[in-house]
Backbone as XML, in Angstrom:
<?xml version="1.0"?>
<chain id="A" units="angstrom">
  <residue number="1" name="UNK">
    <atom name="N" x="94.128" y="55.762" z="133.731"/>
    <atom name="CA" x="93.442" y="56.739" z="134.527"/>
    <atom name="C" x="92.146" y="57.090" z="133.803"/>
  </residue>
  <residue number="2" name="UNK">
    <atom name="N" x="91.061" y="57.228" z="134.592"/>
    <atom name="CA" x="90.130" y="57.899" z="133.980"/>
    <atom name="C" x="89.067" y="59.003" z="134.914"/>
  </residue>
  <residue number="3" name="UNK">
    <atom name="N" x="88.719" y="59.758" z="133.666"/>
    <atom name="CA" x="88.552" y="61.006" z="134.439"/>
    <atom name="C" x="87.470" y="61.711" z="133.639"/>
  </residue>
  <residue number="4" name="UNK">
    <atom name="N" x="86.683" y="62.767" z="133.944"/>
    <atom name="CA" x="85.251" y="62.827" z="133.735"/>
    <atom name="C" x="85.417" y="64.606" z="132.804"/>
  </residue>
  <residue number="5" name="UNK">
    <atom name="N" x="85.106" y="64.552" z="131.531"/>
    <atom name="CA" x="85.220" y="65.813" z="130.812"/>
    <atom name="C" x="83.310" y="66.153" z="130.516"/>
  </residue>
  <residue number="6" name="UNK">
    <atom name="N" x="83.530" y="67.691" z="130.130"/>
    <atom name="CA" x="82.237" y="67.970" z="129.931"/>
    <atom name="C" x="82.464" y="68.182" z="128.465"/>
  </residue>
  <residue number="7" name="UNK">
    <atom name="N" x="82.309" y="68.113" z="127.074"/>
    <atom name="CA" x="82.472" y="68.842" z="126.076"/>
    <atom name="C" x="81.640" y="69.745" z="125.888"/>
  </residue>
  <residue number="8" name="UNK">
    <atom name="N" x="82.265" y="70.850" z="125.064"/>
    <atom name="CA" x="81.883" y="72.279" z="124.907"/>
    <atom name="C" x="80.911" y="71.643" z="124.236"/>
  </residue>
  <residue number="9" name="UNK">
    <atom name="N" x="79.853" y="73.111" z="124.205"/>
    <atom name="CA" x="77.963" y="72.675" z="123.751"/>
    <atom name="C" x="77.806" y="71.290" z="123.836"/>
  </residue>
  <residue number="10" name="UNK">
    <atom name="N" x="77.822" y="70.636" z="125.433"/>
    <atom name="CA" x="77.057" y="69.470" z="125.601"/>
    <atom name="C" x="76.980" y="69.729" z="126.952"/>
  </residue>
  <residue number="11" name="UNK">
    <atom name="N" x="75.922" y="68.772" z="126.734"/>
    <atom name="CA" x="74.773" y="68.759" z="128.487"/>
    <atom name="C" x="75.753" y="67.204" z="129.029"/>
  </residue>
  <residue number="12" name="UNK">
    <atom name="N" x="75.724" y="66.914" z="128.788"/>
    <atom name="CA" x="76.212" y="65.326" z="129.000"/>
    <atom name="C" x="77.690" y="65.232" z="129.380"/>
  </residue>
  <residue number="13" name="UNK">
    <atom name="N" x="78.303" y="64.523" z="130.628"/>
    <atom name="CA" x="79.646" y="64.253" z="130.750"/>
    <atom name="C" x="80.008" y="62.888" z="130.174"/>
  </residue>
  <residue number="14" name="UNK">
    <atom name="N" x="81.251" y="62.466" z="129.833"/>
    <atom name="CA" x="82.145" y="61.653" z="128.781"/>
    <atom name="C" x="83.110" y="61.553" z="129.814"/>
  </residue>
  <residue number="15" name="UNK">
    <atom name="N" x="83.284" y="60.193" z="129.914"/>
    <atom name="CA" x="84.464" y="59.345" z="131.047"/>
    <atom name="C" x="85.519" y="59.234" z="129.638"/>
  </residue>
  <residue number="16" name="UNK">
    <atom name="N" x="86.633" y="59.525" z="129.948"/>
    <atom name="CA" x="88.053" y="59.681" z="129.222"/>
    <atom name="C" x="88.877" y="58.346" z="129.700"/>
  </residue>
  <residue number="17" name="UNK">
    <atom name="N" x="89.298" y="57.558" z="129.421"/>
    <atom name="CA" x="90.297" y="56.765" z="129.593"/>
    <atom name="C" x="91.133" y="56.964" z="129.179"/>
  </residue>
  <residue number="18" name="UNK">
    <atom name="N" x="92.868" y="57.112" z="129.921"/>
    <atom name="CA" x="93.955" y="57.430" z="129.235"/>
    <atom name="C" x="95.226" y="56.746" z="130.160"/>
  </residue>
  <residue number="19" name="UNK">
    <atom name="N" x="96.165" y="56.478" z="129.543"/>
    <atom name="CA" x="97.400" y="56.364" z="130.312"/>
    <atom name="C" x="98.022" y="57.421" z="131.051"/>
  </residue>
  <residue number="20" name="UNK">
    <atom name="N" x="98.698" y="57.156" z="132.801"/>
    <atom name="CA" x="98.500" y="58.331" z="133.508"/>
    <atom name="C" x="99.867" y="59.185" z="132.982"/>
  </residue>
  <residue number="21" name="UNK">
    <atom name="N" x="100.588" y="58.894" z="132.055"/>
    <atom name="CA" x="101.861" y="59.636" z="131.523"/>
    <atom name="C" x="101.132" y="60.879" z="130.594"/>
  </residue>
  <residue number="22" name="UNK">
    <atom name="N" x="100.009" y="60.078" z="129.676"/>
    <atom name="CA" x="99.222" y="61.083" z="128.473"/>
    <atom name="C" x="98.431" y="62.466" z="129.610"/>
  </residue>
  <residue number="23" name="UNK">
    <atom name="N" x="98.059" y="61.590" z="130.467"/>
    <atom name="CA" x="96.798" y="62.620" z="131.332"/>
    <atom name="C" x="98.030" y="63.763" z="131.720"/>
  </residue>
  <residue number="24" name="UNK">
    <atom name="N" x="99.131" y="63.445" z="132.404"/>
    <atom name="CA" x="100.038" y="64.601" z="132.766"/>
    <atom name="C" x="100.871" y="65.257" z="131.677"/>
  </residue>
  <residue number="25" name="UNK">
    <atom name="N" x="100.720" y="64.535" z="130.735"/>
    <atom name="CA" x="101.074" y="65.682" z="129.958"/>
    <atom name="C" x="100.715" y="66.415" z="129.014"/>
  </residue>
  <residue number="26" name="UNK">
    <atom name="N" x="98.757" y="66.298" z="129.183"/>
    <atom name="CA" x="97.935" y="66.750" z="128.695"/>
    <atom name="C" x="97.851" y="68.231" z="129.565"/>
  </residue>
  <residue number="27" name="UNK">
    <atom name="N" x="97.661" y="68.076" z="131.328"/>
    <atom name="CA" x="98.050" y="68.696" z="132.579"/>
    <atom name="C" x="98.700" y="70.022" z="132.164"/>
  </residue>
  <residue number="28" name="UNK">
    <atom name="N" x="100.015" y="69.585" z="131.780"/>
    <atom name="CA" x="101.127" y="70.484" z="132.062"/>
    <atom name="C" x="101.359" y="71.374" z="130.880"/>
  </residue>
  <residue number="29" name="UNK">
    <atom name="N" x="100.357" y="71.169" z="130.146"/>
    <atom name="CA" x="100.321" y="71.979" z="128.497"/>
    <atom name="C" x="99.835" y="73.594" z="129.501"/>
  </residue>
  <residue number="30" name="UNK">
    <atom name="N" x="98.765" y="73.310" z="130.271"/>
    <atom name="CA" x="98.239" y="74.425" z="130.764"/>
    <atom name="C" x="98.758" y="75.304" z="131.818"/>
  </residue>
  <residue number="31" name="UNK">
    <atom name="N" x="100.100" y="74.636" z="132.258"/>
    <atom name="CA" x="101.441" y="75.389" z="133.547"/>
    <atom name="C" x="101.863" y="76.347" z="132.686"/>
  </residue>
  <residue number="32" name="UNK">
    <atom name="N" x="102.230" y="77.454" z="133.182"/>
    <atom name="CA" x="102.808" y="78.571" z="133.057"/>
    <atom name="C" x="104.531" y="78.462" z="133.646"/>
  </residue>
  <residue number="33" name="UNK">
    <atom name="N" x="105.403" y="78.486" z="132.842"/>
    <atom name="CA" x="107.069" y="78.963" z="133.855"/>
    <atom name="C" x="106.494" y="79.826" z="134.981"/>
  </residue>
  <residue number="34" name="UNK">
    <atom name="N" x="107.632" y="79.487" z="135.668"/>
    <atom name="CA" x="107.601" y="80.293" z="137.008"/>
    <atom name="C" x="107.608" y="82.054" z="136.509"/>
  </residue>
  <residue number="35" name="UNK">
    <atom name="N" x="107.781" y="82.601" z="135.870"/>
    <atom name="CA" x="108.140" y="83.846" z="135.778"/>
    <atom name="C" x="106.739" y="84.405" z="134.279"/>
  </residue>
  <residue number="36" name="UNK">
    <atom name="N" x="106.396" y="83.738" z="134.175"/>
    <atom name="CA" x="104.941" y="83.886" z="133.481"/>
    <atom name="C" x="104.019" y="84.356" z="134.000"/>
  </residue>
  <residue number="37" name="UNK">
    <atom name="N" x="103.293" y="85.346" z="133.522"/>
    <atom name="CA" x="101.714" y="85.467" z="134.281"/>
    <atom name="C" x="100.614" y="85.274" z="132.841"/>
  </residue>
  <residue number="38" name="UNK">
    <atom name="N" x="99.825" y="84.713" z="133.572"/>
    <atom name="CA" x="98.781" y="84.540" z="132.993"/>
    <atom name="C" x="97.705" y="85.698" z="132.111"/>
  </residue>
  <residue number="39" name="UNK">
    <atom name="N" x="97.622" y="85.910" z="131.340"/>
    <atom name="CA" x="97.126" y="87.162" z="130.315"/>
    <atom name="C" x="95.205" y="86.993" z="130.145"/>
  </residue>
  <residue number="40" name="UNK">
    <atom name="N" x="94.684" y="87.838" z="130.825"/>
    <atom name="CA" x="93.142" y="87.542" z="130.283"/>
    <atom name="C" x="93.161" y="88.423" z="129.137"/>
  </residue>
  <residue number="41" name="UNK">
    <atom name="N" x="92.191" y="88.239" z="128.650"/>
    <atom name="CA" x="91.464" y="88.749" z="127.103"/>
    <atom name="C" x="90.593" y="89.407" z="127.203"/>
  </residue>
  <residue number="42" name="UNK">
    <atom name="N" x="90.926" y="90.808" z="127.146"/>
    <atom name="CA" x="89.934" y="92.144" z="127.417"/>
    <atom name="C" x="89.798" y="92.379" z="126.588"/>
  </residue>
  <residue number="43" name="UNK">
    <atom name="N" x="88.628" y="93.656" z="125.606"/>
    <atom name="CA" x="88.226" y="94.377" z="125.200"/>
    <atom name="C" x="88.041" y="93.404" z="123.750"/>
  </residue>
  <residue number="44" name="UNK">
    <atom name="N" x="88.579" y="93.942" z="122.287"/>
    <atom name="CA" x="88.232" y="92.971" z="121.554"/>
    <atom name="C" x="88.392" y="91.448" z="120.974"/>
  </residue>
  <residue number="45" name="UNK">
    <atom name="N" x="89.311" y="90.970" z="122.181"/>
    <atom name="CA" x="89.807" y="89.969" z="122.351"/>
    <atom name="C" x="88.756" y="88.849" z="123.200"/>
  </residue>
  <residue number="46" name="UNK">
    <atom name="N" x="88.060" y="89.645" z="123.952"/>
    <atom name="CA" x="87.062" y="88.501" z="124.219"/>
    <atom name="C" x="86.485" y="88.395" z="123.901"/>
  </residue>
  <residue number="47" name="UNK">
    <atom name="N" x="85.315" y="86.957" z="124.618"/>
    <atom name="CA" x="84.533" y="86.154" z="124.151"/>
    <atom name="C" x="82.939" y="87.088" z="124.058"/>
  </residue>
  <residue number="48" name="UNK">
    <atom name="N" x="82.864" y="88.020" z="124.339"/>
    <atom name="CA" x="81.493" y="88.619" z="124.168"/>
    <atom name="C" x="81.556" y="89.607" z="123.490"/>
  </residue>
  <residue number="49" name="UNK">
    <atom name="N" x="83.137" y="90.355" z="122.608"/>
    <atom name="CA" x="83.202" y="91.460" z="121.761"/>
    <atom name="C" x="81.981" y="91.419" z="120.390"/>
  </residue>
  <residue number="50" name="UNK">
    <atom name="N" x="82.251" y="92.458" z="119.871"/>
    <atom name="CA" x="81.018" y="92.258" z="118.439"/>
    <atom name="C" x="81.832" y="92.368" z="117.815"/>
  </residue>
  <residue number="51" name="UNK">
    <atom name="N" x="82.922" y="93.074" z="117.674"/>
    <atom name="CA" x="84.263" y="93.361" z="116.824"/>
    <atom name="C" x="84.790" y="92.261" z="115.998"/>
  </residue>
  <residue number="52" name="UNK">
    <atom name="N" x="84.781" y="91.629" z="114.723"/>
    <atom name="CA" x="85.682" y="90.842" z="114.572"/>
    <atom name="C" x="87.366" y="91.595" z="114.610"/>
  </residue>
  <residue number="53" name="UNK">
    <atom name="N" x="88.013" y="90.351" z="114.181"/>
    <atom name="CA" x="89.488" y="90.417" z="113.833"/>
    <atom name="C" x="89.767" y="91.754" z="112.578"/>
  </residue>
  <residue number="54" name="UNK">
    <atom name="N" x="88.982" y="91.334" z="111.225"/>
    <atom name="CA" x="89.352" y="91.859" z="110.281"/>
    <atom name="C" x="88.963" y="93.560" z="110.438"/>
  </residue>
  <residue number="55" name="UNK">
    <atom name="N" x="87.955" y="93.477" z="111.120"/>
    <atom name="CA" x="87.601" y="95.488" z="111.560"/>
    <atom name="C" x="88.917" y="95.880" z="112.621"/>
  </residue>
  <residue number="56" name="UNK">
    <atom name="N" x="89.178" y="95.106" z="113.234"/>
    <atom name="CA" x="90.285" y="95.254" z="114.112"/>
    <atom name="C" x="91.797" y="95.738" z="113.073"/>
  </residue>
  <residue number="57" name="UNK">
    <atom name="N" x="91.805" y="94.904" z="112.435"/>
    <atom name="CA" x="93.063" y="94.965" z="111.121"/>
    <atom name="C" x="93.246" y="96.413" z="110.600"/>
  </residue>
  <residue number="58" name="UNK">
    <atom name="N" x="91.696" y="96.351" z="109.997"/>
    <atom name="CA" x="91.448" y="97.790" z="109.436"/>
    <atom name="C" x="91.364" y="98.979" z="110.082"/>
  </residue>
  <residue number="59" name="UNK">
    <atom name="N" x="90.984" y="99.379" z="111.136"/>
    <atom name="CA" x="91.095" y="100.576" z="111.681"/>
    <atom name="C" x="92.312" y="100.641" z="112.148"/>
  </residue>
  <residue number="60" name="UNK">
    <atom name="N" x="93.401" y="99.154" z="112.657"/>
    <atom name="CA" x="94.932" y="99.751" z="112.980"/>
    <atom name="C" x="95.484" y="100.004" z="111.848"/>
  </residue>
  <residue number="61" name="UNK">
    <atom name="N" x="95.155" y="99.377" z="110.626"/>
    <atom name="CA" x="96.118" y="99.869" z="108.946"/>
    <atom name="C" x="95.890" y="100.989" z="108.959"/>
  </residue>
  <residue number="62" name="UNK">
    <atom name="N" x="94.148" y="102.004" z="109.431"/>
    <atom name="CA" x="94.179" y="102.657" z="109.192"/>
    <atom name="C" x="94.848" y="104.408" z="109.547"/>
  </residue>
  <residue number="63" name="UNK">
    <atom name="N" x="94.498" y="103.848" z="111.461"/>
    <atom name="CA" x="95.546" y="104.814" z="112.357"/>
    <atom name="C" x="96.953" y="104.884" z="111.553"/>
  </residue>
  <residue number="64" name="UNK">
    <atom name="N" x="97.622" y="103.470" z="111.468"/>
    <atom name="CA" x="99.029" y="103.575" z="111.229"/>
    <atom name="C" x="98.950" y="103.880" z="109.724"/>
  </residue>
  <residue number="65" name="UNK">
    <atom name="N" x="98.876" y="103.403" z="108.606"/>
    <atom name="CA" x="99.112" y="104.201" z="107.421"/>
    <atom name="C" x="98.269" y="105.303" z="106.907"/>
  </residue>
  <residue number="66" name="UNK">
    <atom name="N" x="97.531" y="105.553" z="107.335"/>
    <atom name="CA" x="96.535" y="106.811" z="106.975"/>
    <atom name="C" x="96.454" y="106.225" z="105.747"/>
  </residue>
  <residue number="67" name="UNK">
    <atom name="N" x="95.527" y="107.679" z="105.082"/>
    <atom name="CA" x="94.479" y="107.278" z="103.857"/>
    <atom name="C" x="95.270" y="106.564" z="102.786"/>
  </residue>
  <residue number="68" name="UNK">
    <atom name="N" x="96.957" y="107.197" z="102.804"/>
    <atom name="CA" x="97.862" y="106.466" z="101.318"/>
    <atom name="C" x="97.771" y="104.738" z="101.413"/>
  </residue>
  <residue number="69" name="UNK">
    <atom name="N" x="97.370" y="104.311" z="102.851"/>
    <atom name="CA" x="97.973" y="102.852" z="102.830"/>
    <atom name="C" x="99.491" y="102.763" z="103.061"/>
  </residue>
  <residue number="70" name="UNK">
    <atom name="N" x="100.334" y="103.345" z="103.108"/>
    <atom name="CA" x="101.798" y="103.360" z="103.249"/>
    <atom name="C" x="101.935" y="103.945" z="104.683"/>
  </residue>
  <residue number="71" name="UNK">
    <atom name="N" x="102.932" y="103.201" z="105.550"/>
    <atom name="CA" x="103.603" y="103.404" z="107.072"/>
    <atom name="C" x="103.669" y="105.263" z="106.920"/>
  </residue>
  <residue number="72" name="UNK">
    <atom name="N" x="103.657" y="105.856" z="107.843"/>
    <atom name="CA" x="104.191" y="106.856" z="108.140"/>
    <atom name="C" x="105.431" y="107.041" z="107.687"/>
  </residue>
  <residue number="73" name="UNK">
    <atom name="N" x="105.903" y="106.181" z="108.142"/>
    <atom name="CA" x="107.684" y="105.935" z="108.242"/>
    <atom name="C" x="107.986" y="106.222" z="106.680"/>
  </residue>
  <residue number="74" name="UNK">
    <atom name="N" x="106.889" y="105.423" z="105.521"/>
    <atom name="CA" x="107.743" y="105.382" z="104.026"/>
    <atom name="C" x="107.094" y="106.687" z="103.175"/>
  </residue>
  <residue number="75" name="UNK">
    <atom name="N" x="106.931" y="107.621" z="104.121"/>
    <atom name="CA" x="105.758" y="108.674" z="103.437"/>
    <atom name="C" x="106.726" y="109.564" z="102.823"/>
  </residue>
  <residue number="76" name="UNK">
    <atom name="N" x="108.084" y="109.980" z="103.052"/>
    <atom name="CA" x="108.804" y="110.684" z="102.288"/>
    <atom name="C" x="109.305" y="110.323" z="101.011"/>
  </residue>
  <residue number="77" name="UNK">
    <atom name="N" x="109.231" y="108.337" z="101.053"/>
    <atom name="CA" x="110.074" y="108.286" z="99.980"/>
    <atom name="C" x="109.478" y="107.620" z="98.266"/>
  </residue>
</chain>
């Protein structure tokens, strides 16, 4: 089978040749179970946030353990 891809940052399309068993089960990587829904990526999870990951890390360590660094939970002991 062959079939026509664009690659990411390129202007130019690329003809793929593959066996039609590989192509479907290249396909079916991207099916969802029946009882799945599909999840978009809001707020700092998407593709246009300024936020990285690691500021993300840090302000939840920081909500959840406050200034000690230690859980709420281990603050008595």
């Amino acid at each position: 089978m062959t079939y026509t891809v664009r690659p990411s940052k390129s202007t130019s399309a690329v003809n793929r040749n593959v066996q039609g068993t590989a192509w479907v089960k290249s396909f079916v990587q991207h099916m969802l179970p029946a009882d799945f829904q599909k999840v978009r990526r809001y707020g700092w999870m998407s593709a246009n946030s300024k936020i990285n990951f690691d500021e993300v890390r840090l302000l939840v360590c920081y909500s959840w353990c406050g200034r000690s660094g230690r859980p709420a939970y281990m603050m008595h002991r």
